[in-house]
TIRO-2110 file (N, C-alpha, C; in Angstrom, 1 decimal):
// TIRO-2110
82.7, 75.3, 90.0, N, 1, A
83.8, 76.1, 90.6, CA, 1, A
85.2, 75.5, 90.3, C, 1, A
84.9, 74.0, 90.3, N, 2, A
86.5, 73.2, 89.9, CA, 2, A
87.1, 73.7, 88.4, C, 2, A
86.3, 73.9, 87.7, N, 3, A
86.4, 74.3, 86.4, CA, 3, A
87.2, 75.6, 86.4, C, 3, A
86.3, 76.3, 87.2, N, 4, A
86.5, 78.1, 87.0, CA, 4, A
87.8, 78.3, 87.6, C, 4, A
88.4, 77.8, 88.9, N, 5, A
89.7, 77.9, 89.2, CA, 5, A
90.4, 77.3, 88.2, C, 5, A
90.3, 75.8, 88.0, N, 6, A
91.4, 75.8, 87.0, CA, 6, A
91.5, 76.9, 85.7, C, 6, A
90.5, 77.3, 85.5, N, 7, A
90.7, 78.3, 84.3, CA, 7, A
91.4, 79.3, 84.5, C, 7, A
91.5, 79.7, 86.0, N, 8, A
92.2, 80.9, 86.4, CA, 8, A
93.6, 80.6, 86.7, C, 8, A
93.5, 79.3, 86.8, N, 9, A
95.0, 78.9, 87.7, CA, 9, A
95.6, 78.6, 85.9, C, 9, A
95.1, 77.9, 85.0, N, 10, A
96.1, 78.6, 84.1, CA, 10, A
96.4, 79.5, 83.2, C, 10, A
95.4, 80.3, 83.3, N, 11, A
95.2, 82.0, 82.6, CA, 11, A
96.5, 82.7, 83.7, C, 11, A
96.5, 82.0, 85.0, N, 12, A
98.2, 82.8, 86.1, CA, 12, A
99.3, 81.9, 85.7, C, 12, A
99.2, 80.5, 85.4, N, 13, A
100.2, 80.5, 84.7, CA, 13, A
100.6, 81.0, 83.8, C, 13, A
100.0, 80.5, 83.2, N, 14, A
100.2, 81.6, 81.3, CA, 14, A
100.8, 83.1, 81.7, C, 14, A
100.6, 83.7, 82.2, N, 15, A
100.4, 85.0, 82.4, CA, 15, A
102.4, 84.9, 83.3, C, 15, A
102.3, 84.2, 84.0, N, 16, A
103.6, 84.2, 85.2, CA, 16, A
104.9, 83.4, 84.4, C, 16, A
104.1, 82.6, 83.2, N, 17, A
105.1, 81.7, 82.0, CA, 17, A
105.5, 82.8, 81.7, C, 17, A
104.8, 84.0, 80.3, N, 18, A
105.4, 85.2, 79.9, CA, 18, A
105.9, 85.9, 80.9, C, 18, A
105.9, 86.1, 82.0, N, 19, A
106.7, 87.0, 83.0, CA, 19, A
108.1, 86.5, 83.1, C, 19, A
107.9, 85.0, 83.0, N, 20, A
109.5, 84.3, 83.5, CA, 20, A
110.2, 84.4, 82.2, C, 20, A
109.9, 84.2, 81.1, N, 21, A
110.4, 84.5, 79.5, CA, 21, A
110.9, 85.8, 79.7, C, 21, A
109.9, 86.8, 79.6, N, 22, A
110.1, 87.8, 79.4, CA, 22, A
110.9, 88.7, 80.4, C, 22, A
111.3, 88.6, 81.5, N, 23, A
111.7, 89.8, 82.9, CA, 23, A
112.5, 88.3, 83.9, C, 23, A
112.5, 89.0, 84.8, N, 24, A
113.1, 88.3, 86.2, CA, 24, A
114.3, 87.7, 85.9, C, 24, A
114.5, 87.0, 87.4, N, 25, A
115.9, 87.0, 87.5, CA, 25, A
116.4, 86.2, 86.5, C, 25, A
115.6, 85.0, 86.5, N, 26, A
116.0, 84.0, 85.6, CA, 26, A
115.8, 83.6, 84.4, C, 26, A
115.2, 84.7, 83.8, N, 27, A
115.0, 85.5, 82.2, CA, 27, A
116.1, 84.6, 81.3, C, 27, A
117.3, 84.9, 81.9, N, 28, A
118.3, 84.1, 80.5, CA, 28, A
118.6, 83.3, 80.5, C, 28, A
118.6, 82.8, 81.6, N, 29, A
118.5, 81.0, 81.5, CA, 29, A
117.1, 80.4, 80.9, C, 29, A
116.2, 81.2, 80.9, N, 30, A
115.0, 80.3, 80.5, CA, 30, A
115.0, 81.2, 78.9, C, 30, A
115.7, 81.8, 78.7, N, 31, A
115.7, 81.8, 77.3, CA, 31, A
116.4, 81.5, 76.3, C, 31, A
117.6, 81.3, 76.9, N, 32, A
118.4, 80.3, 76.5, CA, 32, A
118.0, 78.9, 76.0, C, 32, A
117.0, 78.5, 77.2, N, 33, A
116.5, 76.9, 77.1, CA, 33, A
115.3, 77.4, 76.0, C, 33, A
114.2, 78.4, 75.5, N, 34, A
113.7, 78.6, 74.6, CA, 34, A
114.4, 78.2, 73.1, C, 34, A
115.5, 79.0, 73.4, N, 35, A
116.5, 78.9, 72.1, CA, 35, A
116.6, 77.9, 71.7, C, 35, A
117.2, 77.0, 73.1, N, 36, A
117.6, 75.4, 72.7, CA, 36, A
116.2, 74.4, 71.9, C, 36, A
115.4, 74.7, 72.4, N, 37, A
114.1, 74.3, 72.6, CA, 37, A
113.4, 74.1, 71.1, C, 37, A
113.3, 75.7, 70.7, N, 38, A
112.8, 76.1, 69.4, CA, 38, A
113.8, 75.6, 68.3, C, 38, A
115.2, 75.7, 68.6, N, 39, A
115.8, 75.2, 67.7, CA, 39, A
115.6, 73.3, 67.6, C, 39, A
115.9, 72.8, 68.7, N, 40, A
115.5, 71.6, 68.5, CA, 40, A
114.4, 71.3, 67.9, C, 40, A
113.1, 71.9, 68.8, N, 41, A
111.4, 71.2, 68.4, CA, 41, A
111.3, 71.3, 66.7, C, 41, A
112.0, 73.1, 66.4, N, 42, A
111.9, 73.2, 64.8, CA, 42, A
112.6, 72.5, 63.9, C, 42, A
113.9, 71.8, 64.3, N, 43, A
114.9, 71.4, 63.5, CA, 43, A
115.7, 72.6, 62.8, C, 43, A
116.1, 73.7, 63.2, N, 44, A
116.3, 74.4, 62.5, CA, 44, A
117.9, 74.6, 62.2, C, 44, A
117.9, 75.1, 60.8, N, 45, A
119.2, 74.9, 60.0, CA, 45, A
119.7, 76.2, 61.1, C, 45, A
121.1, 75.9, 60.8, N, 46, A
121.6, 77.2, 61.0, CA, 46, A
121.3, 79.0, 60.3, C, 46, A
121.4, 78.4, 59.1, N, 47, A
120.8, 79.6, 58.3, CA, 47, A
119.8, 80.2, 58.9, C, 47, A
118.9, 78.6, 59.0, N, 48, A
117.4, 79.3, 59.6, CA, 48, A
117.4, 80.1, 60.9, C, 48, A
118.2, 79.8, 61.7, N, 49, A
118.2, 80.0, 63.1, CA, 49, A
118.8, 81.4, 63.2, C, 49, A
119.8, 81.8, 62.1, N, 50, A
120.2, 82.8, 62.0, CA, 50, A
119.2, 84.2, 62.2, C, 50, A
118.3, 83.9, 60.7, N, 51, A
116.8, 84.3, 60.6, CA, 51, A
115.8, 84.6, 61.9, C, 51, A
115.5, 83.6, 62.1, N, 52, A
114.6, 83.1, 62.7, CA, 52, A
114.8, 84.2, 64.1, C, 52, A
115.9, 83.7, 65.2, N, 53, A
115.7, 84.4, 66.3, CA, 53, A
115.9, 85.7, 66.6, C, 53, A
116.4, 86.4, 65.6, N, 54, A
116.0, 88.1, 65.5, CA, 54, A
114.5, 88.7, 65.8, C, 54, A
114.1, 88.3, 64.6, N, 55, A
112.0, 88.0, 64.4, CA, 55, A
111.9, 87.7, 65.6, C, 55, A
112.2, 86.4, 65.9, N, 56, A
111.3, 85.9, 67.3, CA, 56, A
111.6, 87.1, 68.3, C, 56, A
112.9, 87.4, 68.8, N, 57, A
113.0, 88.6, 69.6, CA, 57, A
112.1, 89.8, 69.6, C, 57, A
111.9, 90.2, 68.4, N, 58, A
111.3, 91.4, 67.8, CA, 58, A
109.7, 91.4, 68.0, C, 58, A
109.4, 90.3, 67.8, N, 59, A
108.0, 89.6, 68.2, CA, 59, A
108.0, 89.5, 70.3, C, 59, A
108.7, 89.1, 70.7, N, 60, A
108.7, 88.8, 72.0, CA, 60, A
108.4, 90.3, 72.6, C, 60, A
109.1, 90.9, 72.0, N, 61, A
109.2, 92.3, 72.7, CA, 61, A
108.1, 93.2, 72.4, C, 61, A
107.5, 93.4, 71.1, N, 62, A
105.6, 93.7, 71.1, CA, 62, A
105.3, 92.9, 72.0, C, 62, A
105.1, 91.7, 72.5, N, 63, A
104.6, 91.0, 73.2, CA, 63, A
104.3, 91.9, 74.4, C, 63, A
105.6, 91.8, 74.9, N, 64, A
106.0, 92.1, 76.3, CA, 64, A
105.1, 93.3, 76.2, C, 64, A
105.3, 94.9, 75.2, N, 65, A
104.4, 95.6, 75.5, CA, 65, A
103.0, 95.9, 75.6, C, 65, A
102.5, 94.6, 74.9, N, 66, A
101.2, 94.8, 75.2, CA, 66, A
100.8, 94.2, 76.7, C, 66, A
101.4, 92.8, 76.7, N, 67, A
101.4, 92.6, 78.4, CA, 67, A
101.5, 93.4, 79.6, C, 67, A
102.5, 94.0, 78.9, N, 68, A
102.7, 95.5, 80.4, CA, 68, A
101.5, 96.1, 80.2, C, 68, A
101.1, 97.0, 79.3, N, 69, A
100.3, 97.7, 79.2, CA, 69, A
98.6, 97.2, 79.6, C, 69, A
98.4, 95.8, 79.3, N, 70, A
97.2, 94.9, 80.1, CA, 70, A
97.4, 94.5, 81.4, C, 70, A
98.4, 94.4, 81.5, N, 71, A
99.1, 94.2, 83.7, CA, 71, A
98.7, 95.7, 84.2, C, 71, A
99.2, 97.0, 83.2, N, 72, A
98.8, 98.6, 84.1, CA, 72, A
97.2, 98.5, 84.5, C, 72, A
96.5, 98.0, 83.4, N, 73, A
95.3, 98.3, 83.9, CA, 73, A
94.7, 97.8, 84.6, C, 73, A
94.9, 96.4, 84.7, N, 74, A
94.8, 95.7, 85.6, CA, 74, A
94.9, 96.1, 86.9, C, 74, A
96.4, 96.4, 87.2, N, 75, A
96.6, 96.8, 88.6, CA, 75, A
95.9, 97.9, 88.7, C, 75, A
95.4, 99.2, 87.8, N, 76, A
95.1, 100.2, 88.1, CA, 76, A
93.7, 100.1, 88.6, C, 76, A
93.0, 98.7, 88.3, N, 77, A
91.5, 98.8, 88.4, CA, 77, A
91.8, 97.7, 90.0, C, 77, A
92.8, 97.2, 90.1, N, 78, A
92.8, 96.5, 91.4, CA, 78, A
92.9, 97.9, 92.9, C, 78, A
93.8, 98.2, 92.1, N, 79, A
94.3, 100.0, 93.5, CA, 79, A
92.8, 100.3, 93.7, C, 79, A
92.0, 100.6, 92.7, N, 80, A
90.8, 101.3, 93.2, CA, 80, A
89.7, 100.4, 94.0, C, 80, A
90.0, 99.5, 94.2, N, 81, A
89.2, 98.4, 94.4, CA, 81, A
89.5, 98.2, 95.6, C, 81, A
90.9, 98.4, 96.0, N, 82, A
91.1, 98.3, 97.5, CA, 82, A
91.4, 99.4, 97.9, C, 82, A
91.5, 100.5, 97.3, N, 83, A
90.8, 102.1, 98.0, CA, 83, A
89.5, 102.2, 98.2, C, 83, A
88.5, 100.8, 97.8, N, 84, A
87.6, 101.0, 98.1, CA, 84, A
86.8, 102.1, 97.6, C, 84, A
87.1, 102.8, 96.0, N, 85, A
87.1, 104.1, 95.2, CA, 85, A
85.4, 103.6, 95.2, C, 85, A
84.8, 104.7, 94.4, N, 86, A
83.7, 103.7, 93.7, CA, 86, A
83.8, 104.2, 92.7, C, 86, A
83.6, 103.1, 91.6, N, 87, A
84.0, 103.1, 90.5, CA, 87, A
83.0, 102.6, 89.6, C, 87, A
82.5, 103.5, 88.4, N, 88, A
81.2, 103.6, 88.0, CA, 88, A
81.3, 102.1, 86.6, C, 88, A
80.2, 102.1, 86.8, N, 89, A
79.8, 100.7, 85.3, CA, 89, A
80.9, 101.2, 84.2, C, 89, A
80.8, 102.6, 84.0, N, 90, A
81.5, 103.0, 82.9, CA, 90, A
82.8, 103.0, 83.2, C, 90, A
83.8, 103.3, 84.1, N, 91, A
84.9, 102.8, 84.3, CA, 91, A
84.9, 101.4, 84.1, C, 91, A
84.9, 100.3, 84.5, N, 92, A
84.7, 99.1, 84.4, CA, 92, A
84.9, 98.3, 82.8, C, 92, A
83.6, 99.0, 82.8, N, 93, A
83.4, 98.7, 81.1, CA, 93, A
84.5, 99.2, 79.8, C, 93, A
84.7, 100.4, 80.3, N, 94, A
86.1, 101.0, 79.4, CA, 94, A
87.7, 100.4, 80.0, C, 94, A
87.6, 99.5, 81.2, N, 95, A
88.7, 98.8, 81.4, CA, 95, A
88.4, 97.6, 80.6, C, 95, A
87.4, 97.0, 81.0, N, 96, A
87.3, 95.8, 80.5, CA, 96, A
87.6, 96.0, 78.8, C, 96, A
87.3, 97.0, 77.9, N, 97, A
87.3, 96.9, 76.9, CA, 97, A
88.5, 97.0, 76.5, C, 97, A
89.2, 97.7, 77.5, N, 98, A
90.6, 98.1, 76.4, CA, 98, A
91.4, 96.7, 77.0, C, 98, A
91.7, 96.1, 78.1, N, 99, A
91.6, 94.4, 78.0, CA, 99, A
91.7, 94.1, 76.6, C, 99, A
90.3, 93.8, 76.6, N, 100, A
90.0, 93.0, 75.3, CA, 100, A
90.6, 93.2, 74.2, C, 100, A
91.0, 94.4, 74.1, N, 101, A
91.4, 94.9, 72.8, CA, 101, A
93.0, 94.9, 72.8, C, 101, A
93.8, 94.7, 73.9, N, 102, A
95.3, 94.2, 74.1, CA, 102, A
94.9, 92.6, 74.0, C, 102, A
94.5, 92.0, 74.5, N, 103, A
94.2, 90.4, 74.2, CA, 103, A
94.2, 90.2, 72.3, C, 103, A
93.1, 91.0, 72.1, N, 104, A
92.7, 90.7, 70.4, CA, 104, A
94.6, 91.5, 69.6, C, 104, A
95.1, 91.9, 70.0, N, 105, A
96.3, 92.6, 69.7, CA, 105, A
97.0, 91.9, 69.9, C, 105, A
97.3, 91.1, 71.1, N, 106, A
98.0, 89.8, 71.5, CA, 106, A
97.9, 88.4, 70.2, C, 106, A
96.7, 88.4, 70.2, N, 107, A
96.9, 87.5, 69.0, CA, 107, A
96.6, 87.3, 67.8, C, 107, A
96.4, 88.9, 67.6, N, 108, A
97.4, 89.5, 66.0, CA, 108, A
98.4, 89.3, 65.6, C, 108, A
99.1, 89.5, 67.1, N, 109, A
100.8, 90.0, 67.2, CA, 109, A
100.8, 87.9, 66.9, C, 109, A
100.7, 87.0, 67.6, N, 110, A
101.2, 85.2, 67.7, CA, 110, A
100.9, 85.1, 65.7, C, 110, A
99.6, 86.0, 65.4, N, 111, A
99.3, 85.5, 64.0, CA, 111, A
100.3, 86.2, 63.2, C, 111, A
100.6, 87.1, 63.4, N, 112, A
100.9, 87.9, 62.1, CA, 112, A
102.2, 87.1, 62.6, C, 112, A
103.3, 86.7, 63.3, N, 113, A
104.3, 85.9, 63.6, CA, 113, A
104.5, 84.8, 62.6, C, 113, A
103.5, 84.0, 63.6, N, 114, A
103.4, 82.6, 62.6, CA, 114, A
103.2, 83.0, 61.6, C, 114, A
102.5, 83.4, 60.9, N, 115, A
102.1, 83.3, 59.3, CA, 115, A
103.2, 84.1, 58.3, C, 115, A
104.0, 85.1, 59.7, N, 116, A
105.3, 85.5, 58.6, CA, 116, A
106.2, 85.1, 58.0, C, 116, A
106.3, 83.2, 59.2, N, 117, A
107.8, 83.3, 58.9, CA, 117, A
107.2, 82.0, 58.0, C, 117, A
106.3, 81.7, 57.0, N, 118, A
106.1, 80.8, 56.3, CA, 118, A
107.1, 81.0, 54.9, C, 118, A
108.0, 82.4, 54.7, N, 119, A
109.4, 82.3, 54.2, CA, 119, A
110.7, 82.2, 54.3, C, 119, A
110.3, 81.5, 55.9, N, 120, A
112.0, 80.8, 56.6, CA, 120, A
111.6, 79.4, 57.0, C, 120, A
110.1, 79.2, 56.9, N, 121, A
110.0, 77.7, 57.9, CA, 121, A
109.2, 76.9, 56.7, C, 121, A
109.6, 75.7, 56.8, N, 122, A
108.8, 74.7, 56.6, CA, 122, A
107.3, 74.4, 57.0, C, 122, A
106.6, 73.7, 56.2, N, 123, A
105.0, 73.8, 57.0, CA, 123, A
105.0, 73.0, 58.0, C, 123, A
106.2, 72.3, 58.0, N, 124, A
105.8, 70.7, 59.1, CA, 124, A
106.4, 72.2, 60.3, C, 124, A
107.7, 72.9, 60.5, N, 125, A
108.3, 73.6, 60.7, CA, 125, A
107.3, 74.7, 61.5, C, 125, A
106.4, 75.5, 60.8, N, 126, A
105.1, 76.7, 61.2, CA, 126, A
104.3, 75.6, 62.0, C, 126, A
104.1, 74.7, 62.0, N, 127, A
103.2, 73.9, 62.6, CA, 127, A
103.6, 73.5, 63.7, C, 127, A
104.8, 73.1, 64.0, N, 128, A
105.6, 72.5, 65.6, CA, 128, A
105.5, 74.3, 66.1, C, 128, A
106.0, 75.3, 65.5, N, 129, A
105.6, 76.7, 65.7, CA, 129, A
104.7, 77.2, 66.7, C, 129, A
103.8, 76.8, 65.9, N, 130, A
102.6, 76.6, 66.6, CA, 130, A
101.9, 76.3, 67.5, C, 130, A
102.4, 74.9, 67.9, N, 131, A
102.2, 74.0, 69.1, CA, 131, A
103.3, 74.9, 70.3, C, 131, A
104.6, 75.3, 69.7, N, 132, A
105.3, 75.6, 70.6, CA, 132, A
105.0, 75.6, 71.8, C, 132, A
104.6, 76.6, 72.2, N, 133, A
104.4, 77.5, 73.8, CA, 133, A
103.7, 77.0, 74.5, C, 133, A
102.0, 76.3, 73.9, N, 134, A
101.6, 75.1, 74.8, CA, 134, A
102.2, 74.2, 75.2, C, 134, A
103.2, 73.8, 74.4, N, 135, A
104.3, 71.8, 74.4, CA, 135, A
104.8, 72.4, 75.7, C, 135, A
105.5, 73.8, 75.8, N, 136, A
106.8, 74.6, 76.6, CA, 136, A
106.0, 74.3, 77.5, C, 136, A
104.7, 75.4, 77.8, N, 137, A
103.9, 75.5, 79.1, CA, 137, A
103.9, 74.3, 79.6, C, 137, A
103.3, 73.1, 79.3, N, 138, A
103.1, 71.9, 79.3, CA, 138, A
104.3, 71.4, 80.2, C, 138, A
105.7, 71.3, 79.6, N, 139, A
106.7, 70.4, 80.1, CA, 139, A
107.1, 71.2, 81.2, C, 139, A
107.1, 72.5, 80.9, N, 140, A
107.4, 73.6, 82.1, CA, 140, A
106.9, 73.3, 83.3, C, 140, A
105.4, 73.4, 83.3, N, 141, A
104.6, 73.0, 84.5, CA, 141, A
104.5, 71.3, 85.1, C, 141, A
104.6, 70.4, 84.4, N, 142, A
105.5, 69.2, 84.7, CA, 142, A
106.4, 69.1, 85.7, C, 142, A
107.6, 70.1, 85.0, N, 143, A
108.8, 70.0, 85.7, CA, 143, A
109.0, 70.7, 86.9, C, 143, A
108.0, 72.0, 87.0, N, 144, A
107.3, 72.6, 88.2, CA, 144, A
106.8, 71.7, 89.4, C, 144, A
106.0, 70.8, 88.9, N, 145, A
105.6, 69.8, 89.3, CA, 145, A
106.2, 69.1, 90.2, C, 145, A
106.9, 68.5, 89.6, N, 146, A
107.9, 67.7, 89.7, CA, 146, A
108.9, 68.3, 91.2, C, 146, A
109.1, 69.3, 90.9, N, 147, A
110.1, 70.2, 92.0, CA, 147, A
109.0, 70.4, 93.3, C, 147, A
108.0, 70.2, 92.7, N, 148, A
107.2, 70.9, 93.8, CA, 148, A
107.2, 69.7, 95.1, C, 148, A
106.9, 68.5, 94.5, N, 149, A
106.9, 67.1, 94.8, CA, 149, A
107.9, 66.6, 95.4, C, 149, A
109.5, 67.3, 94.9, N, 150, A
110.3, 66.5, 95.6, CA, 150, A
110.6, 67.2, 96.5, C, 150, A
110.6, 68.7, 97.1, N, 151, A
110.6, 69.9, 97.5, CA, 151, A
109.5, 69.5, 98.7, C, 151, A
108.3, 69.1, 98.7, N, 152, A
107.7, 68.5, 99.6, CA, 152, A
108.4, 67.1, 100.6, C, 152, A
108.9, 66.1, 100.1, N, 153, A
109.1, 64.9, 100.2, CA, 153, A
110.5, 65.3, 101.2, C, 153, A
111.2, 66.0, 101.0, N, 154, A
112.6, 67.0, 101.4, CA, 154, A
112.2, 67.6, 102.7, C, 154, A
110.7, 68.3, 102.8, N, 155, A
110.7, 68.5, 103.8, CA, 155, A
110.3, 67.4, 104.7, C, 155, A
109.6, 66.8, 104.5, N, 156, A
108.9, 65.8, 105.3, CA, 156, A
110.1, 64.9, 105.8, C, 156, A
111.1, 64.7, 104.8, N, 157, A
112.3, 64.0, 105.8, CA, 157, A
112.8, 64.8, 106.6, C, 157, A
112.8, 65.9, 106.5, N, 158, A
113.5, 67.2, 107.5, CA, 158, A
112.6, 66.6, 109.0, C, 158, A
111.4, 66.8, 108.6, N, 159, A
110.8, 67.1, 110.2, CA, 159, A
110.4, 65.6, 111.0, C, 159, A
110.7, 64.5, 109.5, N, 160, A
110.9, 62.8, 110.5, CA, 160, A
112.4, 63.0, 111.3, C, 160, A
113.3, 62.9, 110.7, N, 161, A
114.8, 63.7, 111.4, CA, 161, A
114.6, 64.8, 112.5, C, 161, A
114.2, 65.6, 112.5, N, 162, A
114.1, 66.3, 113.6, CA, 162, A
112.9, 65.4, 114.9, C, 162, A
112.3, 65.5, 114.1, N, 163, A
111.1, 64.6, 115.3, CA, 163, A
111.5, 63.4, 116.1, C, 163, A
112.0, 62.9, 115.0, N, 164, A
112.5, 61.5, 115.9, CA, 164, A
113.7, 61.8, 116.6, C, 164, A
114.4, 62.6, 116.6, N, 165, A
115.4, 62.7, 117.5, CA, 165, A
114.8, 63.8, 118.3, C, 165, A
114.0, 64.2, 118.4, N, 166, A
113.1, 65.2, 119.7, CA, 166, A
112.6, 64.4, 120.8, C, 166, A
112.1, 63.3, 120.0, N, 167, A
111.7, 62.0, 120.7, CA, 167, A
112.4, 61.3, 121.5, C, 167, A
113.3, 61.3, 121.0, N, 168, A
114.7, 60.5, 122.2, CA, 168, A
115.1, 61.1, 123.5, C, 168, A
114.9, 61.9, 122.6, N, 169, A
115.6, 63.3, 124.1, CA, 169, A
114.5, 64.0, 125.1, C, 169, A
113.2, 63.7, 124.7, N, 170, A
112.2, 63.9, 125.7, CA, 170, A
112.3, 62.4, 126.4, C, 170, A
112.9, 61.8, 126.1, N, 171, A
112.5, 60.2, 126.8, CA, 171, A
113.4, 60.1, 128.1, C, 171, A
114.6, 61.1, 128.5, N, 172, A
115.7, 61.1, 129.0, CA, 172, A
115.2, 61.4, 130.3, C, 172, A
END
């Protein structure tokens, strides 16, 4: 079971990573830091960068469509589910499949990417590429981490500060 949640907990990250890239409030700041990011991790020339983040944009945004379109069905197989619909093997099955088939589209779309820009990037270059998004996810959720921890520790001085001076004043 410990396995299977973590699998799910980062199949929701992953999934809530492209959401924060892609939409919400804080979209441009965290794309910004992509920018910074990609251009550092790649080394990339100016020239290159010139190049480079057009494509990537152009790539992000198939992305995004097939995401949306695997989130619709999703949600549309969740609505019926808490309508309590009934909903036959064959619905199911024909969700589940077109899933699959935005997933296998999904990483057409990362391949046919990487393997494009093998006439703007270096191989050492396609290869940090590569790694990208897990390194991102990686340091991302780290630094998630990290907030989450001190965001904890913040509260718990809040309520020694409150408590102990609760404590005084019941003593009166």
């Amino acid at each position: 079971k410990e396995l299977d949640d973590h699998g799910r907990d980062e199949e929701r990250f992953e999934r809530d990573f492209d959401d924060f890239v892609d939409g919400g409030k804080r979209s441009d700041r965290m794309e910004m830091m992509m920018v910074w990011r990609l251009t550092d991790d790649l080394e990339l020339t100016t020239e290159q960068a010139e190049k480079f983040f057009p494509r990537f944009r152009k790539h992000r945004e198939a992305m995004d469509e097939t995401r949306k379109k695997e989130r619709a069905l999703g949600k549309e197989l969740k609505k019926k589910l808490k309508k309590e619909e009934n909903i036959s093997v064959d619905d199911v099955k024909e969700t589940v499949k077109k899933i699959t088939e935005l997933k296998k589209s999904s990483l057409d779309l990362e391949s046919e990417f990487l393997l494009g820009m093998d006439d703007l990037l270096s191989t050492r270059q396609l290869a940090n590429l590569g790694l990208f998004k897990h390194k991102m996810m990686k340091d991302v959720r780290g630094e998630l981490k990290e907030r989450k921890k001190d965001h904890r520790g913040m509260k718990k001085d809040r309520k020694r500060r409150k408590g102990g001076s609760r404590g005084r004043r019941g003593n009166f």
